[in-house]
C-alpha positions as CSV (number, residue, x, y, z in Angstrom):
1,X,-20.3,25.9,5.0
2,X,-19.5,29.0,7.1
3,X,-16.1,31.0,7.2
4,X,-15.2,29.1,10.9
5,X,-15.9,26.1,9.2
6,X,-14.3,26.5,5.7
7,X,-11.0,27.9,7.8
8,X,-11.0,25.0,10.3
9,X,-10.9,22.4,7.4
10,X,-8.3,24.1,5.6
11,X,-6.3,24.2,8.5
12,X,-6.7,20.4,9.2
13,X,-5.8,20.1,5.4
14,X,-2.7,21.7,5.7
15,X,-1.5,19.5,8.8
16,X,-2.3,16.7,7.5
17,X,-0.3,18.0,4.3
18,X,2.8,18.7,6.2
19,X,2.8,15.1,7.5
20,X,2.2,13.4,4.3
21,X,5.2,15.8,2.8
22,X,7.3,15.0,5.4
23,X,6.4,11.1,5.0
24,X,7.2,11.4,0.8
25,X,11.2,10.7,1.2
26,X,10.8,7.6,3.2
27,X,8.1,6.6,0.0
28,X,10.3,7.2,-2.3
29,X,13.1,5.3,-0.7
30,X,11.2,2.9,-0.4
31,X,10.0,2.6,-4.4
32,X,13.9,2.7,-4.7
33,X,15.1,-0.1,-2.8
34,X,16.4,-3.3,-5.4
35,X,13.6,-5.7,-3.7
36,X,14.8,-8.7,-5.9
37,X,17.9,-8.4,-4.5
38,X,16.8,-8.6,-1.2
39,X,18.1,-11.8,0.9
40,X,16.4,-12.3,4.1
41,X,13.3,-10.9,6.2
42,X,15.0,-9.1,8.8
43,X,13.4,-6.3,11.0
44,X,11.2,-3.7,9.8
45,X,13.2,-1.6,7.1
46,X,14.6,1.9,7.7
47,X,12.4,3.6,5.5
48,X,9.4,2.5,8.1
49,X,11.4,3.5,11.0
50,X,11.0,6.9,9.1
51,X,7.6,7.6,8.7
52,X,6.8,6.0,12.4
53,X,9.6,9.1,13.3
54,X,7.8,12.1,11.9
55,X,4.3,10.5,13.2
56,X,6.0,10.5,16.6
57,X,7.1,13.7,16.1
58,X,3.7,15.9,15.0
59,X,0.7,13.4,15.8
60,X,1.2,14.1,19.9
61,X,1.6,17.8,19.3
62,X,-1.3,18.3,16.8
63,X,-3.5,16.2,19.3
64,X,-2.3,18.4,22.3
65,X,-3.5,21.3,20.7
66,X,-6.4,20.4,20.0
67,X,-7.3,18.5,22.9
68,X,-10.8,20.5,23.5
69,X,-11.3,20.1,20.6
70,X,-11.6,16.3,20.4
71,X,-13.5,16.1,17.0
72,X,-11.2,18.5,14.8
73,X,-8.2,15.8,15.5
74,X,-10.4,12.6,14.7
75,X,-10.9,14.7,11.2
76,X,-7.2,15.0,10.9
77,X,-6.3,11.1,11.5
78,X,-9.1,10.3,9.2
79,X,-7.7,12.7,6.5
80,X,-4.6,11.9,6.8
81,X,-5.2,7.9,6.8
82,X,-7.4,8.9,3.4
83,X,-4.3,10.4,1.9
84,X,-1.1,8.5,3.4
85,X,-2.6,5.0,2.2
86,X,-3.4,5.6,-1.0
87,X,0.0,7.2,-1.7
88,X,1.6,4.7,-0.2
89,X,-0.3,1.7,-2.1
90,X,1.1,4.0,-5.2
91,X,4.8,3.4,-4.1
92,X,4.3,0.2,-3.6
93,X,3.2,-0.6,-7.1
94,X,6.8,1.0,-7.9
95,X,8.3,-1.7,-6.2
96,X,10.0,-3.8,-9.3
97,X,10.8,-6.3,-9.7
98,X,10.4,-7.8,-6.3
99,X,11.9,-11.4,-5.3
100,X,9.7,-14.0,-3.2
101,X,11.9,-12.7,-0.2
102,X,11.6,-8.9,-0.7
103,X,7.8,-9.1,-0.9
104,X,8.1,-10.8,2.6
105,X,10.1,-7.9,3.8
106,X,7.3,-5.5,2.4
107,X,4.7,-7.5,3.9
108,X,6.3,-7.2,7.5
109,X,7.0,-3.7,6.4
110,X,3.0,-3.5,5.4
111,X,1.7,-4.5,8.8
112,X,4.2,-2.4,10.8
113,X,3.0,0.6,9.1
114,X,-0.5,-0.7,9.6
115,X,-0.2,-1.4,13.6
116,X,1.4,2.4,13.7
117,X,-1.8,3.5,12.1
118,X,-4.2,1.9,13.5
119,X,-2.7,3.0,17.1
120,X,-2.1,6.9,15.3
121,X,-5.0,8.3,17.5
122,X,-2.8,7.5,21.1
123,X,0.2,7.6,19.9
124,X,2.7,8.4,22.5
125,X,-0.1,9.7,25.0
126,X,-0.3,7.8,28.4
127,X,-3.9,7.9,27.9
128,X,-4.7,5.3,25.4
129,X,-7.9,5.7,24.1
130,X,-10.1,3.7,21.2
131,X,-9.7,4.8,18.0
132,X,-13.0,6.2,16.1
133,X,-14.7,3.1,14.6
134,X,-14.6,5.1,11.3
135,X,-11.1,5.7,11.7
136,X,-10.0,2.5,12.1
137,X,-12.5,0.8,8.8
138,X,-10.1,3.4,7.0
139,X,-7.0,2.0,8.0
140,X,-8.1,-1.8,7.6
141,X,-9.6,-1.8,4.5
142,X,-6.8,0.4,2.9
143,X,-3.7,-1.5,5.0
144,X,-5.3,-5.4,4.3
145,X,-6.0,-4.3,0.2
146,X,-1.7,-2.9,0.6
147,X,-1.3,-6.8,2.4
148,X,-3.4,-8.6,-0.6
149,X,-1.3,-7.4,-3.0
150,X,1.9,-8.3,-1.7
151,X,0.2,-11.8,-1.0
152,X,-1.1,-12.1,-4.9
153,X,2.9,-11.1,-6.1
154,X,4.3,-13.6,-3.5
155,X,1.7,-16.8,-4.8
156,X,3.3,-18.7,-7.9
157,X,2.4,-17.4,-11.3
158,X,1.7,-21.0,-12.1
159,X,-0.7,-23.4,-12.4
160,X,-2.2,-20.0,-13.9
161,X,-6.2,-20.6,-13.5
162,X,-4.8,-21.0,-9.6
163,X,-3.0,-17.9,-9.8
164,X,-6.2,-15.8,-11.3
165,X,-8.3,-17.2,-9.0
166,X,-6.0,-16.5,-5.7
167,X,-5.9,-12.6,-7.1
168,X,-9.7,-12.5,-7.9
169,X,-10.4,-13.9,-3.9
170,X,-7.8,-12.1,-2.3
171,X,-8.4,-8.9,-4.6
172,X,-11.8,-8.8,-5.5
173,X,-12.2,-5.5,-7.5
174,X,-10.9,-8.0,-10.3
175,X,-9.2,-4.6,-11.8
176,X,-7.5,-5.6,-14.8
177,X,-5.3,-2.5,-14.2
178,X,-4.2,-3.6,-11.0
179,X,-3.7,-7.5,-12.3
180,X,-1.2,-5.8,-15.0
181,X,0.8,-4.0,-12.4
182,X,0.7,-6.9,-9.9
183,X,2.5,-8.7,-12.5
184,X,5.1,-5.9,-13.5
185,X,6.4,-6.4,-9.9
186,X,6.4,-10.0,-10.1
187,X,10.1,-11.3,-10.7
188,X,10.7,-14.1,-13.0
189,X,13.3,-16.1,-12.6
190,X,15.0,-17.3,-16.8
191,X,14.2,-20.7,-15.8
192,X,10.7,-20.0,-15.4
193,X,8.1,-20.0,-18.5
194,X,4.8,-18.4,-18.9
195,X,2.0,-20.8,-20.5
196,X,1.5,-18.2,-23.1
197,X,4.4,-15.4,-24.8
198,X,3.7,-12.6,-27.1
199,X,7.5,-11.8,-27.4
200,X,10.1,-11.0,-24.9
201,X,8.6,-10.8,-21.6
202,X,5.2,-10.8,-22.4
203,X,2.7,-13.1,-21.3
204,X,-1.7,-13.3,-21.8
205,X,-3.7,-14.2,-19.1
206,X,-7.3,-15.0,-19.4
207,X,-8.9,-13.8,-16.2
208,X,-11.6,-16.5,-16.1
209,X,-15.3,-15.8,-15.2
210,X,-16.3,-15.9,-11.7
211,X,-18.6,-14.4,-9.1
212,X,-16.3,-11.4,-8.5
213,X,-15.5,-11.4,-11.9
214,X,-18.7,-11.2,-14.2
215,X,-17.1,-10.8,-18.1
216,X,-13.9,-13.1,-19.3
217,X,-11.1,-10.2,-19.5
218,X,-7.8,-10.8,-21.4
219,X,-4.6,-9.1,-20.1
220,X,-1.3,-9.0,-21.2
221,X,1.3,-8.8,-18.4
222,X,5.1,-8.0,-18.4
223,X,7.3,-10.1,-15.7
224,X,10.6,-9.3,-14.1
225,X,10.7,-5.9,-15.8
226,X,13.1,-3.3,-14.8
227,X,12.9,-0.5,-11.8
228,X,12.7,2.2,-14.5
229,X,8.9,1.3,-15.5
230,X,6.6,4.0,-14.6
231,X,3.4,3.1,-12.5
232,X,0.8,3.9,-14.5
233,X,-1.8,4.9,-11.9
């Protein structure tokens, strides 16, 4: 890679970590929030209105500026979707415990952020163009996974073999990892019981073998833990 090039990437790298920096408070509120305490699905919550602000706010001047230069802002979008989702899938994993109702909130929370990027490309512009095919495979694939695992935490942890095989369809990694911290944000209700304990809280599932999932896995899962649990990825 030339100079040009190396200082042209860097300097799409640092846009695209301003944005991200200035999206991190409304993350972290977000991870914050007492989800199992949460009521009713109302309208998309403040912490979304806050990222779609600073989008709003740098996407139309980053893109006028480099208007003749059409390609250098498809690179930015792209790096930007490649970092924002991950981090926010991260956040959401913080989410805990979250009641049937608060992961409906999430999931309307979810698809706002995902119809904001998805349009990120012609945002605000009065010229509405196409996003980039490769663009947009980013933000779908990384937006439906952030959907599918609000869906596995809103299904009933029980009959259980209906349960594994809902997260192994909708979730088809069949990452053990990801089952355990699906089920730390899972809220338990006293009245509830797993089929299986290993002391206070804890529960085994046997992830049963399948198409998607080749080898029989055990994995112990933790329901209706506390906020202070650290995400572990």
């Amino acid at each position: 890679m030339d100079t040009f090039s190396t200082v042209i990437s860097s300097s799409i790298q640092l846009l695209v970590q301003d944005l991200d920096a200035a999206c991190d408070p409304a993350l972290t509120a977000m991870s914050k929030m007492q989800w199992q305490n949460v009521e009713h699905v109302g309208d998309q919550s403040p912490y979304v209105t806050s990222v779609i602000l600073h989008i709003k706010q740098n996407v139309p001047i980053i893109r006028d500026n480099l208007a003749s230069t059409r390609k250098y802002f498809t690179q930015f979008c792209v790096k930007f979707a490649n970092s924002f989702i991950p981090k926010f899938i991260t956040h959401l994993f913080k989410c805990k415990p979250i009641s049937m109702v608060g992961a409906e909130q999430l999931l309307l929370d979810t698809h706002s952020l995902k119809m904001v990027l998805l349009d990120l490309p012609s945002i605000s512009s009065q010229v509405v163009r196409k996003a980039p095919a490769s663009y947009t495979k980013i933000v779908v694939k990384g937006m439906t996974r952030a959907e599918m695992i609000l869906k596995v935490v809103m299904a009933p942890h029980e009959p259980l073999v209906v349960f594994v095989d809902n997260y192994i369809k909708l979730l088809t990694d069949c990452n053990t990892e990801t089952f355990q911290k699906i089920l730390d944000m899972k809220s338990k209700p006293d009245s509830e019981k797993p089929l299986e304990e290993d002391g206070p809280g804890h529960v085994h599932f046997r992830i049963l073998t399948g198409p998607a999932c080749p080898a029989e896995t055990t994995c112990t899962g933790r329901m209706g833990q506390g906020q202070g649990d650290e995400d572990r990825g």
